[in-house]
C-alpha positions in Angstrom: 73.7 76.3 107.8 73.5 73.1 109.8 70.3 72.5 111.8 71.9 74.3 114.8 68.5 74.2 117.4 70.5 75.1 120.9 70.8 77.6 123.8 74.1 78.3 125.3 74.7 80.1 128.7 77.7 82.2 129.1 79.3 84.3 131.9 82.3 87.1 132.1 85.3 85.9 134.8 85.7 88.3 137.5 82.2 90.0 137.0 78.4 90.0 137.6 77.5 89.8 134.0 76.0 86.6 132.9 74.1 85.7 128.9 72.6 83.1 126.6 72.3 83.0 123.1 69.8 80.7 121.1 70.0 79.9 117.8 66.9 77.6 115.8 66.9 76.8 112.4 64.4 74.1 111.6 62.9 73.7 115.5 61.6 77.4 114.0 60.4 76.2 110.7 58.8 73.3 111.4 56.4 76.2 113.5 55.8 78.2 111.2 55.3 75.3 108.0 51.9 74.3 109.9 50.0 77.5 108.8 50.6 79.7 105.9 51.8 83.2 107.8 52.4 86.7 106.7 56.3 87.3 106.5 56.2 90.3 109.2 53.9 87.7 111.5 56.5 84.5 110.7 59.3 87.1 112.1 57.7 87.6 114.8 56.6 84.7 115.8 60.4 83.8 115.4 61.0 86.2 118.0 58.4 84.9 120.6 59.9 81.8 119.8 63.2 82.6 120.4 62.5 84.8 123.4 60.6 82.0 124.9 63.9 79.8 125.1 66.0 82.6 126.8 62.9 82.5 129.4 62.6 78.8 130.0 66.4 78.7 130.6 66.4 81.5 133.1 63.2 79.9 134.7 64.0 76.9 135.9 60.7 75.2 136.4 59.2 71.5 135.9 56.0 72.1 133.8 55.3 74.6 130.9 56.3 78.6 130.1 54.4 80.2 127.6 54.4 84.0 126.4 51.6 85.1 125.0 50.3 88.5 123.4 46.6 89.5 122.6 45.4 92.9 120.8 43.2 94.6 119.0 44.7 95.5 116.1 45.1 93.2 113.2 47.1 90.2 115.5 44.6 88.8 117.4 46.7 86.5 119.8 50.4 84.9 119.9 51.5 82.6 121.8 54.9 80.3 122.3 55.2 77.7 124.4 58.5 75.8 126.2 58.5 72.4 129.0 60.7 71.1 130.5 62.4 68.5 128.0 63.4 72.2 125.6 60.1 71.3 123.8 58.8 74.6 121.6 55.7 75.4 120.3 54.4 78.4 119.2 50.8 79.8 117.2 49.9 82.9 115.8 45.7 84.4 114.7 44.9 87.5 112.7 42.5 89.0 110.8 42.9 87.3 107.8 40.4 89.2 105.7 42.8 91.8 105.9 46.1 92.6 104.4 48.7 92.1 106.8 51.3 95.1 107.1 55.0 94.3 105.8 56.5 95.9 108.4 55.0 96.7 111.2 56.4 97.2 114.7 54.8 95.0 117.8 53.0 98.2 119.1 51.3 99.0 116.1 50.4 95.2 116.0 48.8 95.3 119.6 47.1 98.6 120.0 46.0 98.7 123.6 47.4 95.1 123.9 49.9 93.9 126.8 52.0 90.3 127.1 51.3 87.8 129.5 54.2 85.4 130.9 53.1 82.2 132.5 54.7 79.8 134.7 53.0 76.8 135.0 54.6 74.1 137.1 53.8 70.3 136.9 52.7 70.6 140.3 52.1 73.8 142.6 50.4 77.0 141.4 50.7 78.9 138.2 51.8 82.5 138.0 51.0 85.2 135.6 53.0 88.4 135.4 51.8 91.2 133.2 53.8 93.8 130.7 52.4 96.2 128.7 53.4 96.6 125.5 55.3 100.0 126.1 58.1 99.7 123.8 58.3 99.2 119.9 59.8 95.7 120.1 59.2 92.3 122.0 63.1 92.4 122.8 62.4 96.2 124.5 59.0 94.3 126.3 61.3 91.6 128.0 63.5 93.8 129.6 61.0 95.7 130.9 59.5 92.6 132.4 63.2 91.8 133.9 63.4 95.2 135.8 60.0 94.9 137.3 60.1 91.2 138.4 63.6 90.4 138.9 65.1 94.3 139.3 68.0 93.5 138.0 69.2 95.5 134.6 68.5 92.6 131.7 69.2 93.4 127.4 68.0 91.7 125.1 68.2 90.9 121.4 66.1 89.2 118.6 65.8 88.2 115.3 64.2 86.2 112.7 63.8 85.6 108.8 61.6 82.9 108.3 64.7 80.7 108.3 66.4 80.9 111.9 65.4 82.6 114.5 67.7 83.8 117.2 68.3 85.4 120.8 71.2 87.2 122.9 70.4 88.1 126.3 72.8 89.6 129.3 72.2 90.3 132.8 73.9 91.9 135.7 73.6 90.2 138.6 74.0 91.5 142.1 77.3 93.2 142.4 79.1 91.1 145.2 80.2 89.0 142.4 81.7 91.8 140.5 85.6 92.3 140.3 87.2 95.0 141.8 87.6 98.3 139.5 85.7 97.0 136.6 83.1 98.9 137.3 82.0 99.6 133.6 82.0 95.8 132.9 77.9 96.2 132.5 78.6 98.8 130.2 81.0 97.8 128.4 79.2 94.3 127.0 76.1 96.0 126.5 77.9 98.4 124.0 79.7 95.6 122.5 76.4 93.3 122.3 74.3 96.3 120.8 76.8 96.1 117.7 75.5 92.5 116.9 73.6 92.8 113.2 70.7 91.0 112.5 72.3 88.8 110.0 75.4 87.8 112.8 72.9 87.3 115.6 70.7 84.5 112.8 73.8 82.7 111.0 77.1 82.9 113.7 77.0 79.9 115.5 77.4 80.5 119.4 80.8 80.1 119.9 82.2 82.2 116.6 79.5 85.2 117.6 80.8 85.9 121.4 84.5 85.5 119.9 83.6 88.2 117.3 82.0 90.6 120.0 83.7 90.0 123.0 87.6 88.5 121.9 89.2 90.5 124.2 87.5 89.3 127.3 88.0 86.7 129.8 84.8 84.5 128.9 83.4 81.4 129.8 80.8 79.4 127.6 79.0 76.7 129.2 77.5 73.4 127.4 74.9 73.6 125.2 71.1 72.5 125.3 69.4 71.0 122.5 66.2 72.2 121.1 63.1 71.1 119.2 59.8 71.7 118.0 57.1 69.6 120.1 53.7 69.7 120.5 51.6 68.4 123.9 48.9 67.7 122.3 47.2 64.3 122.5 43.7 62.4 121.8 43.0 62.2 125.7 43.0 66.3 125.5 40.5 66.5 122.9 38.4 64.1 124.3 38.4 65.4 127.5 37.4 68.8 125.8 34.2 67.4 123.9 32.9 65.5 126.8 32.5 69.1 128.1 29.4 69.0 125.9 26.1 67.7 126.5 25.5 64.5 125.7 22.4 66.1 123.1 24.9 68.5 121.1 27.3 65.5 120.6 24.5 63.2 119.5 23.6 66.1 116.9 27.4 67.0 115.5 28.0 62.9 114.7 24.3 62.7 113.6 24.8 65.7 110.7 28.6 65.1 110.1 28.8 61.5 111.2 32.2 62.2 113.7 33.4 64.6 115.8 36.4 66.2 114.2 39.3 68.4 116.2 42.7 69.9 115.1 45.6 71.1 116.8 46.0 75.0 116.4 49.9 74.0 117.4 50.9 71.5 115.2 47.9 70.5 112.8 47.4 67.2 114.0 43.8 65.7 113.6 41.5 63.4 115.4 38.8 61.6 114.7 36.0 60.6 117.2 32.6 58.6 116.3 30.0 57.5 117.9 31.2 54.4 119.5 34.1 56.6 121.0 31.8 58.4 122.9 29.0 56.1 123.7 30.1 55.6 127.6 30.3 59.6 128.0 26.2 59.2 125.7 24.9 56.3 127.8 24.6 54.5 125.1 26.8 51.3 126.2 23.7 48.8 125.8 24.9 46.5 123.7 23.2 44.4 121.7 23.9 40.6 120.7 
């Protein structure tokens, strides 16, 4: 398969009914390369991945959209991350001194856990909305999260192998765009979309997949939107974080390991601070000549 990493919008003529599908191959794997994950947690992290692009594109927001899960089973936390400019990102921690079920489903995974979607826009104030985890599956969590906040009926669908990782999602909108005497149009896809396999909804492209589910209906598929992994991490960030410290515990990390060293959970990506780095944030600018 070609390195297909896009999100396409979709919509039914004459009716209320509106969808995406996403589809990553290597904007996944270049996730789930930086740490060395269980296959059940790389699926599912290909999921939260996945189901954070059908978000961002429903979300329209300038700044960063993140979905993230914490428990207290053997996942600790997940988390996937999506800006503005279709950037992904996306981590997941567990008990690693533990064997890691093969398959497990997300409620088992995050006994007494809940998800937490946040909108965070470049400027103005974030928002936080709260799901429990009340279903077996993320896909079952999202819609959940679509009635409450948005009340309109929402499905979703997701997979992942490690390889791709993929999304469908349709909504119903407000009926005063529906046609007249299609009444079971709502129905009608949602049966058609809940025949998708796993293995259609990861390899199809776009185009070939609605063809294949929905040929006999008057669709229209809108451009696509590139994808790709991208981390917002920089030096600045992990400065900014250690001159949270007193000026005596940074004096005593360089003094026993002679630098200050930080890596980013996201992408792996390390830097290096020493002493003269940090002297204005020390007081130690005197200089000497």
């Amino acid at each position: 398969m070609n390195n297909i990493n896009e999100i396409q919008r979709f919509s039914f003529d004459n009716t209320n009914v509106r969808g995406e599908r996403v589809l990553l191959t290597d904007a996944y794997q270049n996730i789930i390369a930086r740490k060395h994950y269980p296959k059940a947690l790389e699926s599912l992290l290909g999921e939260f991945v996945a189901a954070i692009a059908l978000l961002r594109d429903i979300v329209k927001i300038d700044g960063v959209l993140s979905l993230q899960c914490k428990g207290e089973g053997p996942l600790k936390t997940l988390m996937a991350e999506c800006d503005e400019r279709q950037n992904l990102r996306a981590i997941a921690q567990w008990d690693e001194e533990q064997a890691f079920p093969e398959v497990v489903s997300l409620k088992e995974l995050l006994a007494g856990g809940y998800l937490v979607i946040t909108i965070a826009p470049r400027n103005g104030n974030r928002y936080q909305g709260i799901v429990e985890i009340a279903g077996d599956t993320l896909a079952a969590c999202l819609e959940q999260y679509f009635f409450q906040s948005e009340q309109l009926p929402s499905r979703v669908w997701l997979a992942a192998n490690g390889a791709q990782a993929a999304g469908l999602f349709l909504q119903r909108l407000p009926a005063e765009q529906a046609k007249e005497g299609d009444e079971d149009a709502w129905d009608r896809f949602v049966h058609l979309a809940s025949t998708v396999k796993d293995e259609e909804l990861l390899e199809l492209d776009t185009a070939e997949l609605l063809h294949r589910l929905y040929h006999e209906e008057e669709l229209r598929l809108y451009d696509a939107k590139g994808m790709q992994f991208g981390c917002s991490c920089n030096r600045q960030r992990f400065y900014d974080a250690i001159v949270t410290m007193s000026a005596e515990e940074i004096r005593e990390i360089i003094s026993e390991q002679g630098s200050i060293k930080a890596e980013c959970q996201f992408c792996a990506e390390q830097y290096e601070f020493f002493k003269e780095d940090l002297d204005s944030e020390l007081g130690d600018q005197a200089h000497t000549h």
